[in-house]
C-alpha positions as CSV (number, residue, x, y, z in Angstrom):
1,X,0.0,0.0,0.0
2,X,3.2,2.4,0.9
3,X,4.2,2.1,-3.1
4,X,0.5,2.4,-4.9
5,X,0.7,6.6,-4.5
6,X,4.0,6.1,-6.3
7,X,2.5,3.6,-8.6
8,X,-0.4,5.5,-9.5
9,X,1.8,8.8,-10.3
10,X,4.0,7.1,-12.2
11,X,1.4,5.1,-14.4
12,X,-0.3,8.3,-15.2
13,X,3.3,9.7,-16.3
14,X,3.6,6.8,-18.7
15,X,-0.7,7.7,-20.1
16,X,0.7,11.3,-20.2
17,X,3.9,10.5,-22.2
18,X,2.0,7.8,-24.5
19,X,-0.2,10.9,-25.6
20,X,3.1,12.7,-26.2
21,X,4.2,10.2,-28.0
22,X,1.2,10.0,-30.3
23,X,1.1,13.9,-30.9
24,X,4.7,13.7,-31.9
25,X,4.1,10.8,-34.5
26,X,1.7,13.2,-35.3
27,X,4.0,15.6,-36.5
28,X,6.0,13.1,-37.9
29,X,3.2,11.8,-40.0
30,X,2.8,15.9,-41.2
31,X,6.5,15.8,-42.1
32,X,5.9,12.9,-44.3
33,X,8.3,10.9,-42.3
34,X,5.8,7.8,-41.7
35,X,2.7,7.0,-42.7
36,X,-0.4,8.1,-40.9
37,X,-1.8,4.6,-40.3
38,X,0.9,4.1,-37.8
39,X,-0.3,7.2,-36.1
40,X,-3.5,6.0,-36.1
41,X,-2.4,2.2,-35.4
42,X,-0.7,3.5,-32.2
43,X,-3.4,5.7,-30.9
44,X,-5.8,3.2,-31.0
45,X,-3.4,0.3,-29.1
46,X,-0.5,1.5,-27.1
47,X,-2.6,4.6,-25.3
48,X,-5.7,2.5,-24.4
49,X,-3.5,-0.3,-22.5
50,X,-1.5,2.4,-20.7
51,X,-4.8,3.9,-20.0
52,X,-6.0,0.3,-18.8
53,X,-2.7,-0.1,-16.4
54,X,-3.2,3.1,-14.7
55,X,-6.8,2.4,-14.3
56,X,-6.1,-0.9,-12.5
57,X,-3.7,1.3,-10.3
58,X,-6.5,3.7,-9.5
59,X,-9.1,1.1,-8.7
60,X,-6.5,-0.8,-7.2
61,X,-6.9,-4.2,-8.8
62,X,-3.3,-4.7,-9.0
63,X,-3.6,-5.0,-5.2
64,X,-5.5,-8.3,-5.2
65,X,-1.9,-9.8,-7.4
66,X,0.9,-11.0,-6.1
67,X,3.4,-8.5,-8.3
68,X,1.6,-5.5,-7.0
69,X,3.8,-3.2,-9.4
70,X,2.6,-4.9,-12.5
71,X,6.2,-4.5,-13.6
72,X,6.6,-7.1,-15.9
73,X,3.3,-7.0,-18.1
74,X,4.0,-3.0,-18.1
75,X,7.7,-3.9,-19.7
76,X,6.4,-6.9,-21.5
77,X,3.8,-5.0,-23.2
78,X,5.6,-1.3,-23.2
79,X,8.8,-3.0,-25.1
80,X,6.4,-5.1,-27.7
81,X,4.6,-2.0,-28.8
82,X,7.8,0.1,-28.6
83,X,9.7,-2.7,-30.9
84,X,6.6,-3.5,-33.2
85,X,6.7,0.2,-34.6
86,X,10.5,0.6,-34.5
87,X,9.7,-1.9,-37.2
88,X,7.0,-0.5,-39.0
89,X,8.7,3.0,-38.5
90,X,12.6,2.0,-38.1
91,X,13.3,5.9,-39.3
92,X,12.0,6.8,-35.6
93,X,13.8,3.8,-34.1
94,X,16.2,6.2,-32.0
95,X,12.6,7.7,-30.7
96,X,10.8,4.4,-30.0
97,X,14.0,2.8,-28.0
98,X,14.5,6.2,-26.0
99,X,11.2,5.8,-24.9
100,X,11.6,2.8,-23.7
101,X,14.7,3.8,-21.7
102,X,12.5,6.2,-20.2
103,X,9.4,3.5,-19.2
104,X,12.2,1.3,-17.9
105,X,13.3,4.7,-15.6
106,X,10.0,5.1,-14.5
107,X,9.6,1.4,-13.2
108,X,13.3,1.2,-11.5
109,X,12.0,1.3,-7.9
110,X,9.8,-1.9,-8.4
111,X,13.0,-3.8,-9.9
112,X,15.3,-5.6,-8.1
113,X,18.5,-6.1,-8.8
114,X,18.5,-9.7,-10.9
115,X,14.8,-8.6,-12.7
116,X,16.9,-5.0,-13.9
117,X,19.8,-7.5,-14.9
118,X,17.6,-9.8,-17.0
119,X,15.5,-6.7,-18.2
120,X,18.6,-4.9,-19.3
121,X,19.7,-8.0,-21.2
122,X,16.4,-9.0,-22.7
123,X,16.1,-5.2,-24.0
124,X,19.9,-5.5,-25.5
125,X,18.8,-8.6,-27.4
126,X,15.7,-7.5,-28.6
127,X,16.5,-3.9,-29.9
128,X,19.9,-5.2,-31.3
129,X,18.1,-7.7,-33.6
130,X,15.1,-5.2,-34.6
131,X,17.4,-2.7,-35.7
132,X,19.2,-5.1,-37.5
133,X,16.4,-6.5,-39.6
134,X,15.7,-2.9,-40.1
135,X,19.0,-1.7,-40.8
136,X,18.4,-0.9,-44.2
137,X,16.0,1.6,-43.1
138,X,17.6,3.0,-40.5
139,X,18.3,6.6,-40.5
140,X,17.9,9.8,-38.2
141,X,14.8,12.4,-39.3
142,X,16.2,15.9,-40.1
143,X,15.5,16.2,-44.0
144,X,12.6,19.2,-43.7
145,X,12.4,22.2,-41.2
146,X,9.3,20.3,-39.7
147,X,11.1,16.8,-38.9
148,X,14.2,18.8,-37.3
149,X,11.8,21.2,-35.2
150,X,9.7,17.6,-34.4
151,X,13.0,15.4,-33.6
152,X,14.2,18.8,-30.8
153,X,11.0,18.8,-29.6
154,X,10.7,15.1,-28.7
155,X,14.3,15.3,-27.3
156,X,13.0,18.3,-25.3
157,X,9.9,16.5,-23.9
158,X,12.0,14.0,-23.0
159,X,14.4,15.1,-21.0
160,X,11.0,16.5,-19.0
161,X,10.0,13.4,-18.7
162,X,13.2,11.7,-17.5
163,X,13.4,15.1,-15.1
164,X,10.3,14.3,-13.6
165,X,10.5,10.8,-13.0
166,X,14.2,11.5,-11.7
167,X,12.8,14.6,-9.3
168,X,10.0,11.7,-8.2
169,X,12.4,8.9,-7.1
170,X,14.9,12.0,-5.3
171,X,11.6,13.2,-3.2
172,X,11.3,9.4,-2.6
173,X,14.1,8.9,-1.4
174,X,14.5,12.2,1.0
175,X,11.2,10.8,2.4
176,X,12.3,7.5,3.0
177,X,16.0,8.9,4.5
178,X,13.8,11.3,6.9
179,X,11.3,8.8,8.2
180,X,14.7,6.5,8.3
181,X,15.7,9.6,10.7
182,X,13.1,9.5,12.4
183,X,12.8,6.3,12.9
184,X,16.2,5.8,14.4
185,X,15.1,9.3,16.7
186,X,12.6,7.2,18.1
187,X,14.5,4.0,18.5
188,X,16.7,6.4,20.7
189,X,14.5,8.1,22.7
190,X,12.8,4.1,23.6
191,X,16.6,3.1,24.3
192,X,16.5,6.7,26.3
193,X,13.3,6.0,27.9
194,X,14.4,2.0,28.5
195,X,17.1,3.1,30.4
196,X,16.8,6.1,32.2
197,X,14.8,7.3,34.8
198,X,12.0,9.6,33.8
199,X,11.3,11.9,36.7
200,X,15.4,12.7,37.1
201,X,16.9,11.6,33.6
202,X,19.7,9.5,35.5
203,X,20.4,5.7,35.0
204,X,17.1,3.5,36.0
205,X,18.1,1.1,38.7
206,X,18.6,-1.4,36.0
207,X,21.2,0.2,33.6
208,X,23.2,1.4,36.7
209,X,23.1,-2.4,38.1
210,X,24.6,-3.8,35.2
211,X,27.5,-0.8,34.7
212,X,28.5,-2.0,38.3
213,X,28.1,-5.5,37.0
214,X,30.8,-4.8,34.0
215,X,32.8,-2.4,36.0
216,X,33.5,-5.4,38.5
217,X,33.7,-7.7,35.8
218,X,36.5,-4.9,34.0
219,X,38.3,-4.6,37.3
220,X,38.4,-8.4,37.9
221,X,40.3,-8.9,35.0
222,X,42.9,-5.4,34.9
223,X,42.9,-5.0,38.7
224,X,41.6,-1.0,38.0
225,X,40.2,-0.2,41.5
226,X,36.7,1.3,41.6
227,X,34.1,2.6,44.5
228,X,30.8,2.1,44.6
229,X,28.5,4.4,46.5
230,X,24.7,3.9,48.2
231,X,23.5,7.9,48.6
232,X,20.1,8.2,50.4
233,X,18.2,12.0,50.4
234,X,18.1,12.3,54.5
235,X,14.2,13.0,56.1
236,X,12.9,12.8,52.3
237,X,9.4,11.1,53.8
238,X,9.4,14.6,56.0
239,X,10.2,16.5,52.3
240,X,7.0,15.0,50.8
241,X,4.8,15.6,54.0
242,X,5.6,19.2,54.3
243,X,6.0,20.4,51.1
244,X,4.4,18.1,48.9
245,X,5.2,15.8,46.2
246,X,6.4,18.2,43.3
247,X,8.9,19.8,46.0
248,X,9.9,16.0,46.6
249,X,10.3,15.1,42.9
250,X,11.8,18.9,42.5
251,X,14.5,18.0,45.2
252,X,15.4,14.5,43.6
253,X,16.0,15.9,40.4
254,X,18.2,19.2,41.6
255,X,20.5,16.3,44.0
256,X,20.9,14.4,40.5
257,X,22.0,17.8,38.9
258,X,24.1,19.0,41.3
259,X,25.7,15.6,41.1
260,X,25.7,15.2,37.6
261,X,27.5,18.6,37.8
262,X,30.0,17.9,40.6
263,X,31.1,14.6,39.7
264,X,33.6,13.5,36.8
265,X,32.7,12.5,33.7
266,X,33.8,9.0,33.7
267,X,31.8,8.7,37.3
268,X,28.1,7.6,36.7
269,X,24.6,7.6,38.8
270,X,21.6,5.5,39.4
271,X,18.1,6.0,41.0
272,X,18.1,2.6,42.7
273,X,14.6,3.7,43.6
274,X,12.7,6.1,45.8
275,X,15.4,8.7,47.5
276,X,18.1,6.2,47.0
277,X,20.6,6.5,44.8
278,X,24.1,4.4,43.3
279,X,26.9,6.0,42.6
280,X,29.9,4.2,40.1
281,X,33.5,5.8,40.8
282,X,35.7,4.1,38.2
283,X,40.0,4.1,38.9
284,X,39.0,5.5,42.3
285,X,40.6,3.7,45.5
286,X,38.9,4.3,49.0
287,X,40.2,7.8,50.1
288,X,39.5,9.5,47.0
289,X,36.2,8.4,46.4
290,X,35.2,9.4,49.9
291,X,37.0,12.5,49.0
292,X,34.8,12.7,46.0
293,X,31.5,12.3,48.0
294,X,32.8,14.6,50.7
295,X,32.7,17.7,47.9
296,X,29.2,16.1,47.0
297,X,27.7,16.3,50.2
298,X,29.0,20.1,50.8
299,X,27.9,20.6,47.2
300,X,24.2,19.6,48.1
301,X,24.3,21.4,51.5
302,X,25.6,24.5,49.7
303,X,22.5,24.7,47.4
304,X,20.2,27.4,47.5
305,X,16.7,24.9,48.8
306,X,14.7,27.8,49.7
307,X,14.6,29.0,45.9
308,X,12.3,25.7,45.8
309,X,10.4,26.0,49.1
310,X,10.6,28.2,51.8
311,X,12.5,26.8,55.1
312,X,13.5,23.6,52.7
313,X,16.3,22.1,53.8
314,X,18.3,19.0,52.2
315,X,21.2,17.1,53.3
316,X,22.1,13.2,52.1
317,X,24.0,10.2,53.5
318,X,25.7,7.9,51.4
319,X,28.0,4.5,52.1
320,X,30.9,4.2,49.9
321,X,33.0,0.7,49.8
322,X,35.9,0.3,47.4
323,X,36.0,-2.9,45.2
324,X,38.0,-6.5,46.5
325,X,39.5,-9.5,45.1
326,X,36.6,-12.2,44.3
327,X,33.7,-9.3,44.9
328,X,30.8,-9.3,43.1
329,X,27.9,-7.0,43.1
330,X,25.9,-8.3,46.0
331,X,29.2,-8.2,47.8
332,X,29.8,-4.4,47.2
333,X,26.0,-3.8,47.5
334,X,25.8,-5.4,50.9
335,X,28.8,-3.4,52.2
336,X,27.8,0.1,51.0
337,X,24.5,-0.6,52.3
338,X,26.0,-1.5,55.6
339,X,28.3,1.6,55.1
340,X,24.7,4.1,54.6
341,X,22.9,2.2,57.8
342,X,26.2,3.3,59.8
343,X,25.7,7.1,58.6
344,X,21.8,7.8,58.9
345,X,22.5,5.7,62.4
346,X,25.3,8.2,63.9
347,X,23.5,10.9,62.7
348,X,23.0,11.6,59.0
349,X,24.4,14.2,56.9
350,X,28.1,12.6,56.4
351,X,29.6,10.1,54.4
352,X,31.0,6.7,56.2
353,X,33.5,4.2,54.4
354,X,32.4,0.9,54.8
355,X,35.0,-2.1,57.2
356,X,37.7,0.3,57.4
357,X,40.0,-2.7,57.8
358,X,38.7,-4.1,54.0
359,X,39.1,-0.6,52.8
360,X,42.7,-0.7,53.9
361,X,43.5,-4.2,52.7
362,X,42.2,-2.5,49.3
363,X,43.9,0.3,49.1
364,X,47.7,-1.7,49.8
């Protein structure tokens, strides 16, 4: 169904050129180049089944067929009539076998690559051998002021013909590399949407999981050391009660800027969910990681809350553990877990290293 507007356009380009076609056999005929019967002869069979095909477009007949693009009754019968008059009329031949270079053009997006190959060598056979049967005939109109004005005007229409058909497949083809564009824009924004978190824009818990899960995996096998870091917003239950929900989401999403700002570029983030919140410090060992959080907490305290709510107030406490031989992520998730029930229990606010003795044996 995508291809029939095409289809239908292009058929009705063929009925237009047929007509051409006629009127300049036409003047041909006038000029005394052929004889008017084959005017008359073409009028009356190669127009009405060009008609006929774009009809069956229009209704959409061709629709109920398996070769929707009718492209090989179209060349079949386009290349018969073309090479029965080069016969009767082998002074036009140039004429009749342009024009079926043209049809040919018109019908190249319904061929594929093996069909143009056999059409190509089909029409070399056949229009080799009928100009050779003809070849005593043969010649190129230009004898009266009338055949040389009708030859440059067929060779003008022509080339608006070819133009058009040409100009058609290039719109074609910028609307299928646009919807192509926008296509892979919206295969993006899902990927985007997949694996981010909509309310902050950060990592979703499940992208951030499994960057920890290859970062472990990376450091396992080049010994890079790493921190990972559990960050949860202090009193954010109190946030939501007193200030309401789009204050809450309002806070969650300025903690992830300030972070996003603060941080380096190589470090990444998570929403784990709710208030809580991964951090991934690549080639970071203990002390500067907690270094690291240390200019993130102050960063966060530093911030201007009441530009979001009066009296608003935000602080955060986060667990930070450093990655060890034979760890894997439950490992590290359990200590920096451990490490952020140690801060909110000795008072919130700070930033605690998890088993300082681990961190230690780390770190040597």
């Amino acid at each position: 169904m995508r291809r029939q507007p095409h289809r239908i356009y292009m058929s009705g380009l063929v009925v237009f050129n047929m007509l051409i076609e006629t009127g300049m056999l036409g003047l041909f005929a006038l000029a005394g180049t052929i004889k008017p019967w084959i005017v008359v002869a073409f009028a009356g069979t190669v127009v009405p089944v060009s008609i006929a095909i774009h009809l069956m477009f229009r209704i959409g007949l061709n629709l109920r067929l398996k070769e929707k693009g009718l492209l090989v009754p179209q060349l079949a019968v386009n290349a018969a009539a073309q090479l029965i008059f080069l016969m009767l009329a082998p002074q036009l031949a140039v004429f009749f076998m342009l024009t079926m270079i043209a049809f040919s053009g018109y019908a190249a997006p319904e061929f594929s690559p093996r069909s143009f190959t056999n059409g190509w060598l089909v029409f070399g056979v056949l229009t080799g051998a009928a100009i050779w049967l003809v070849r005593d005939r043969f010649r190129f109109p230009g004898a009266s002021g009338l055949e040389i004005f009708a030859t440059w005007l067929f060779f003008f229409l022509a080339l608006r013909s070819l133009t058009l058909a040409s100009a058609r497949f290039f719109r074609l083809r910028a609307k299928l590399s646009e919807k192509n564009r926008q296509l892979e824009a919206s295969l993006r924004q899902i990927e985007e949407l997949a694996s981010h978190d909509h309310l902050t824009g950060i990592n979703n818990r499940g992208t951030f999981m499994k960057m920890l899960e290859d970062e472990a995996q990376r450091s396992a096998r080049t010994g890079a050391p790493f921190c990972f870091v559990m960050l949860d917003i202090d009193h954010f239950k109190k946030v939501n009660d007193t200030h309401g929900h789009p204050v809450g989401d309002e806070v969650l999403k300025t903690v992830c800027d300030i972070a996003v700002r603060t941080l380096r570029g190589i470090d990444r983030i998570g929403r784990l969910g709710g208030e809580e919140f991964g951090i991934l410090l690549p080639d970071t060992r203990a002390e500067e990681g907690t270094i690291s959080m240390e200019r993130l907490r102050e960063a966060v305290n530093d911030h201007d809350w009441g530009s979001i709510a009066p009296g608003l107030d935000v602080h955060f406490s986060a667990g930070i553990t450093s990655y060890m031989p034979m760890d894997n992520v439950q490992k590290l998730a359990k200590r920096a877990d451990d490490a952020l029930y140690h801060a909110k229990e000795t008072g919130r606010d700070r930033v605690v290293m998890a088993d300082q003795r681990l961190s230690a044996r780390a770190c040597a």
